[in-house]
Every structure is written in C-alpha cells, then in structure tokens.
C-alpha positions as CSV (number, residue, x, y, z in Angstrom):
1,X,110.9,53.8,14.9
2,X,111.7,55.8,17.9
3,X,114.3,53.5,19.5
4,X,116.7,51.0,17.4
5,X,117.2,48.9,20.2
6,X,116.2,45.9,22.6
7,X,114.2,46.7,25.9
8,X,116.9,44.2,27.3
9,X,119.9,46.1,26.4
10,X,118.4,49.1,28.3
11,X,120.0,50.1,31.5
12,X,119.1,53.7,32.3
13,X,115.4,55.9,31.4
14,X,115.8,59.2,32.6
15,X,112.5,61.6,32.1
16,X,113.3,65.7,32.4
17,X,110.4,68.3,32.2
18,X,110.4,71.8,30.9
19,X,111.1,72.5,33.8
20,X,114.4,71.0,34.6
21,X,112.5,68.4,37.1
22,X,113.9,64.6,36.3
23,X,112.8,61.3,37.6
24,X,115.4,58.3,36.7
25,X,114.8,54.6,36.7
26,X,117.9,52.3,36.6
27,X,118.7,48.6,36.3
28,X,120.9,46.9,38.7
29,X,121.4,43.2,38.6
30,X,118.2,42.8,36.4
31,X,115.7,44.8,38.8
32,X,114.6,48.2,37.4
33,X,114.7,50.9,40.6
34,X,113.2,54.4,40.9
35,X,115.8,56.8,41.9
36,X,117.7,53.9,42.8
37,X,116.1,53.4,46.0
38,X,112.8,51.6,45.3
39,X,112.4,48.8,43.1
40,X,109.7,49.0,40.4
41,X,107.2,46.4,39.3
42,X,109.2,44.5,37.2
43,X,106.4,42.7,35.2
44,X,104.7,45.6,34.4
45,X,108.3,47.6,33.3
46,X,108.8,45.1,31.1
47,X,105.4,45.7,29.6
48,X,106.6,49.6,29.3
49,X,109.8,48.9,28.0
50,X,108.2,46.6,25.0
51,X,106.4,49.2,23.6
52,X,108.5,51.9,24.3
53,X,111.3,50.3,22.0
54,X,108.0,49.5,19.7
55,X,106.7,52.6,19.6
56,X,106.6,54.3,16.1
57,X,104.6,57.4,14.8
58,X,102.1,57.3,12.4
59,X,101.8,60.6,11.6
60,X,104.2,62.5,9.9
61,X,104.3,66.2,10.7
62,X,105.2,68.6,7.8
63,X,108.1,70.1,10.2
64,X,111.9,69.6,9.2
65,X,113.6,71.1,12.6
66,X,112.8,71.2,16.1
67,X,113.9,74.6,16.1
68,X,111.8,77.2,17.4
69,X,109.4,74.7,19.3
70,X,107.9,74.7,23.6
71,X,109.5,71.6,24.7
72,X,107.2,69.4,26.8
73,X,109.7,66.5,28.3
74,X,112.1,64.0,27.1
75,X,113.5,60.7,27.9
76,X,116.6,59.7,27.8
77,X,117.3,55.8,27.2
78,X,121.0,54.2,28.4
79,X,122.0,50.6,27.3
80,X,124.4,47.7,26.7
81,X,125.8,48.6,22.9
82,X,124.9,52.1,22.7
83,X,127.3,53.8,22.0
84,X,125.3,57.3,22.1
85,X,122.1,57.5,24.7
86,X,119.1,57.9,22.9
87,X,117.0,61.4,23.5
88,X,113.2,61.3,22.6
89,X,111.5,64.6,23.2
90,X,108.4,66.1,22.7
91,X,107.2,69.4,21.8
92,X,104.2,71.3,21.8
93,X,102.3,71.8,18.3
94,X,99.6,74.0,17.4
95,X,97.1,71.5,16.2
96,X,94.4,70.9,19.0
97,X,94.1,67.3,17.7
98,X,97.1,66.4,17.7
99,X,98.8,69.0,20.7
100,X,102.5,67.2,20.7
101,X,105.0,66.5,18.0
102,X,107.5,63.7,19.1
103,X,111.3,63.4,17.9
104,X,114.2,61.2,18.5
105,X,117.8,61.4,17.7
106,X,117.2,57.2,16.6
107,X,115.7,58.8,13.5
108,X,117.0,62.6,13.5
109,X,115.3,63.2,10.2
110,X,111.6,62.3,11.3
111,X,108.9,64.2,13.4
112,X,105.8,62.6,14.3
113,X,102.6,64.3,15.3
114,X,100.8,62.7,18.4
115,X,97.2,63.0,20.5
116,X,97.2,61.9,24.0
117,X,96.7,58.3,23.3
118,X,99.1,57.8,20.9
119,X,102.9,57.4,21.2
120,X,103.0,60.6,23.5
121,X,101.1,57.6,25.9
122,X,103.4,54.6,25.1
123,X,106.5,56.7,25.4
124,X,105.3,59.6,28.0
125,X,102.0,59.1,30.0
126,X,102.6,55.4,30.5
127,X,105.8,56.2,32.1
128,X,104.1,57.8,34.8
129,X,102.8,55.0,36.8
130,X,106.5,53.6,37.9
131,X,107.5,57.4,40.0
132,X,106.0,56.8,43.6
133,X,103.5,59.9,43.2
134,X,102.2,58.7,39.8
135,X,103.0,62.7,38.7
C-alpha cells in the first residue's frame, strides 16, 4: 500500500519535478482547486483519488534504500488525521521494462518497481489531466 488513508480525509496533493517545478491541488469547502484558483472536475478527482489511495505495487524491487537514485517526481498528500504528510516518490531504475521504482514514506521499508502503466500511471501520469496544460 502506498497510502494508509481515505481519499476523503485528503486535503492537499502537491506534485514537484526534478526540477523543482510543483503544481498543487487543494480542497476548500469540498471542491478540489488547481493552484487554488480553478476548480477541478470533481467527479473525475474523485476517480483519481480512489485509486491513488488504492494503489499498491506488485513488484518488489531487490533495492533496500533510495539512496544513490535520479529522482523523477513526487507527491505529497495532506489530510484530516495525518499527523505527518505522506511523500510518494519515484526514481529512475535501470531496467528498460520496468524504468521507475516507486517509494512511500506510508511503507518506508518497501520499493516497488513500475512500467508506465502501472502504479507510476495511477499515482503519476493520471495526475496529469487536472493541471490546465495537461503537462
């Protein structure tokens, strides 16, 4: 599991790049907004958010550490009852199959490997389509 939490108790989803670059979508009074200007589609959010708390690898990667690794992007999730945000980020791996490896401080002790359909698209690419230039 990637996220120990409800997709109602969620307040805050802030994305950051390698780069530094961050896009942040917020609820106020039960409406998620980009940047907290525009309001997002809240039907299809919700879709996001349920498998985004639901998301869980299925492969186990051999590594112990993120230590040493590219960083590619994380997210940073904010909510009701949590006492500490949680931070999934994901890092570049050698395999071509497989090119990410996805951690989160929800389970510290556990790297999962990841194509581009797997959870690198639930938690990552599907985010995507809620920042007004779909980038």
């Amino acid at each position: 599991m990637l996220v120990h939490n409800d997709a109602d108790q969620l307040t805050s989803i802030e994305w950051t790049g390698a780069n530094g670059r961050k896009q942040v979508i917020q609820k106020e009074d039960g409406q998620w907004y980009y940047a907290g200007m525009e309001a997002v589609d809240s039907t299809a959010f919700k879709v996001y958010l349920a498998g985004l708390v639901n998301a869980t690898g299925s492969t186990f990667s051999g590594r112990s550490s993120t230590q040493g690794l590219t960083l590619v992007e994380t997210l940073t999730l904010k909510g009701d009852a949590m006492p500490q945000p949680t931070i999934i980020s994901s890092f570049q791996n050698q395999d071509a199959l497989r090119p990410y490896l996805i951690h989160s401080t929800a389970n510290p002790q556990t790297i999962f490997t990841s194509d581009n359909t797997g959870v690198y698209k639930t938690v990552f690419t599907n985010l995507r389509k809620f920042w007004p230039d779909g980038q």
